[in-house]
C-alpha positions as CSV (number, residue, x, y, z in Angstrom):
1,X,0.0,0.0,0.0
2,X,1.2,3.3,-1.1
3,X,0.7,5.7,1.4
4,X,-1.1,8.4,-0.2
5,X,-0.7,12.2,0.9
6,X,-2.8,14.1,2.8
7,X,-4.1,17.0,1.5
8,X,-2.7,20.4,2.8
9,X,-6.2,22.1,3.6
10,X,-6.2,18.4,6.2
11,X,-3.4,20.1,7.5
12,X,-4.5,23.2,7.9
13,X,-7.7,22.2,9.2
14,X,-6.0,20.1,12.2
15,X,-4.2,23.1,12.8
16,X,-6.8,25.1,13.1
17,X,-9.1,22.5,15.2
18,X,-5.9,22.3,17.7
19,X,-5.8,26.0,18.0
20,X,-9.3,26.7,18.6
21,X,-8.9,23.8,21.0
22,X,-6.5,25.4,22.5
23,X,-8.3,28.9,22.9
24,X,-11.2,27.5,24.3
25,X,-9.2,25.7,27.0
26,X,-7.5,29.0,28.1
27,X,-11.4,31.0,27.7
28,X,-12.7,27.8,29.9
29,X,-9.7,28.4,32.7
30,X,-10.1,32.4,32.2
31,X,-13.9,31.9,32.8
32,X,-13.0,29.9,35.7
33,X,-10.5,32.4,37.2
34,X,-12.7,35.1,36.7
35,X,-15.9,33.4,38.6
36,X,-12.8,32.8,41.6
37,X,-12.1,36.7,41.0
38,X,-15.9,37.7,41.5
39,X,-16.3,35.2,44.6
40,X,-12.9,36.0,46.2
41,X,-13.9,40.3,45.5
42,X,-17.4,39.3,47.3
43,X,-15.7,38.1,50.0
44,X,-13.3,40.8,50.5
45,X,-16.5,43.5,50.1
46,X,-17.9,41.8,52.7
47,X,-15.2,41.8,54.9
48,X,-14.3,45.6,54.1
49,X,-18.0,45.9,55.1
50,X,-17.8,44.0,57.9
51,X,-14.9,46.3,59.3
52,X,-16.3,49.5,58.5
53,X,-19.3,48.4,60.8
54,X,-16.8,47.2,63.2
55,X,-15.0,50.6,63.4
56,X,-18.0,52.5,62.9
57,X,-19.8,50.9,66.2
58,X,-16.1,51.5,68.2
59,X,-16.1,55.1,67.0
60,X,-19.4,55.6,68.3
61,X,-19.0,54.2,71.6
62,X,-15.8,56.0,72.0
63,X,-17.8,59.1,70.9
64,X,-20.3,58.2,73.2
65,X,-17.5,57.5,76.5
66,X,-16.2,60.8,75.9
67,X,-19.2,62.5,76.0
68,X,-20.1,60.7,79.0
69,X,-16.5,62.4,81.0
70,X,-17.3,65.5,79.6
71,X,-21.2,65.5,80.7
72,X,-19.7,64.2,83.9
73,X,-17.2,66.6,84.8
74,X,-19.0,69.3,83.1
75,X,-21.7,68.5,85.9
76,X,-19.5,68.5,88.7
77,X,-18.0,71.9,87.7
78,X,-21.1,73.1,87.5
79,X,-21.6,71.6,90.8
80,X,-18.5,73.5,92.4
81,X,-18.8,76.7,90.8
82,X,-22.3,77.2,92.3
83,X,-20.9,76.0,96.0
84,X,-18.1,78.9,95.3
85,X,-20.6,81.0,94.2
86,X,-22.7,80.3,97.7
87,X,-19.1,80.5,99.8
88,X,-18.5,84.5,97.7
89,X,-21.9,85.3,98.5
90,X,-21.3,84.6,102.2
91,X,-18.3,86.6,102.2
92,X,-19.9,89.4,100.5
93,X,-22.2,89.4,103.7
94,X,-19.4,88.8,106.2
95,X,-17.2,91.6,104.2
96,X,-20.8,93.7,104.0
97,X,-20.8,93.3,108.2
98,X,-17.6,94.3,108.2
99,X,-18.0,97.6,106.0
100,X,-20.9,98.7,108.2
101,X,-18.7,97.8,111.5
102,X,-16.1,100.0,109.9
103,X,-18.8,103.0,109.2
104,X,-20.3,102.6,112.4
105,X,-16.6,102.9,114.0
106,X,-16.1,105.9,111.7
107,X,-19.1,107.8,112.9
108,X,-18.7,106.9,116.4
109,X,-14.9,107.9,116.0
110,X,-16.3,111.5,115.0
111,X,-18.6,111.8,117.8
112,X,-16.6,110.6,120.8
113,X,-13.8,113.5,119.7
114,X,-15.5,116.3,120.6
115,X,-13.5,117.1,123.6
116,X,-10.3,117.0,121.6
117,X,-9.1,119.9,119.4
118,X,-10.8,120.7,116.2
119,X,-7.6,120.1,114.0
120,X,-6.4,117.3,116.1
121,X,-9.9,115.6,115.5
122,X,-9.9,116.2,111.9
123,X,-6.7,114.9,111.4
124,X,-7.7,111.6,113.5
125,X,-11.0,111.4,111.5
126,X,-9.6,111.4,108.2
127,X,-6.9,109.3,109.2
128,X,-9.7,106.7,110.4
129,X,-12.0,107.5,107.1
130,X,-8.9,107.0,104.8
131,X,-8.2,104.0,106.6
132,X,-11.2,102.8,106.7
133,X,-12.2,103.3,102.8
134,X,-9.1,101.8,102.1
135,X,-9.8,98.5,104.0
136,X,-13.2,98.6,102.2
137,X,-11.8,98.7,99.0
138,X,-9.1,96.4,99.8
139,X,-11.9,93.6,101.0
140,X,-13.9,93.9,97.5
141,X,-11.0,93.7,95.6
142,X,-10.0,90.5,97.7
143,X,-13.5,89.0,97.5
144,X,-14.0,89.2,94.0
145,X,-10.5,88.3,92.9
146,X,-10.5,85.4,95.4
147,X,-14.1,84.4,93.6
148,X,-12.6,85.0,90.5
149,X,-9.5,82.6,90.7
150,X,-11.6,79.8,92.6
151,X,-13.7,80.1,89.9
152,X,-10.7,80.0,87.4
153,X,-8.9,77.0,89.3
154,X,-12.5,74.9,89.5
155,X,-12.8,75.5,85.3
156,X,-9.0,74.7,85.0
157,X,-9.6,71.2,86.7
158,X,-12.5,70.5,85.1
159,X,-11.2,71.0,81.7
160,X,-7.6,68.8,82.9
161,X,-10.3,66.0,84.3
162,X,-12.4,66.1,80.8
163,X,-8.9,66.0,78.9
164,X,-7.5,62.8,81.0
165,X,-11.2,61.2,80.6
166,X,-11.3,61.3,77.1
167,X,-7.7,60.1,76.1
168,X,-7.7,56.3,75.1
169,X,-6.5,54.5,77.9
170,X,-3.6,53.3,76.1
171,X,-2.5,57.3,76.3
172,X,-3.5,57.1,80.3
């Protein structure tokens, strides 16, 4: 038997069968790797997802401790301030007593002198007025400014006590 030869379109056609064999195999393993590519980018959405959640609920109970220190300490300011408010009040009144003690000296100073000589007594009295006026003056100032820094120092620790409360604990 005499071989006979193949015809070269035989050829080409098995050429051409292999290679569109071969290009469907790589479309069915691209396919393939795409469908793992969609599942595996499901699963990372979800897990993004999951995390933003995650971080959203820690935020908000972070958010949620801090306000709780400030509410806290803001309350207990508040709390102080109006007991230093009470304790300036009742030195006002004790510093009030005083004034009038002071005027009432002053007037009785002027009428027990009357035996002494005019210009001796005027010196006295205005001595004692002067005095006197200046110790008022002196106990207002000292009042309010000792109001005013307890008032000051009450806001400062406040304000320290909300700044230590809301600092993660791995700051503390």
């Amino acid at each position: 038997m005499i071989p006979r030869a193949v015809p070269a379109w035989v050829w080409w056609l098995a050429v051409l069968l292999l290679v569109a064999g071969g290009q469907q195999y790589r479309l069915v393993l691209a396919q393939r790797d795409a469908g793992a590519a969609r599942a595996d980018l499901a699963d990372y959405r979800l897990l993004v997802a999951e995390r933003d959640q995650h971080a959203a609920a820690q935020a908000r109970t972070e958010e949620q401790r801090r306000q709780q220190v400030a509410d806290r300490e803001g309350e207990n300011a508040r709390q102080k301030l109006e007991a230093v408010a009470g304790r300036a009040a009742t030195a006002e009144s004790a510093a009030d007593g005083l004034r009038g003690e002071i005027a009432r000296l002053r007037a009785g100073r002027s009428a027990t002198c009357g035996a002494i000589a005019a210009q001796q007594r005027q010196a006295e009295t205005s001595a004692v007025v002067v005095l006197g006026g200046l110790l008022e003056e002196a106990d207002r100032m000292a009042g309010s400014l000792a109001a005013a820094l307890e008032r000051s120092r009450v806001a400062g620790m406040a304000c320290e006590r909300v700044i230590d409360g809301i600092r993660p604990a791995a700051e503390r």
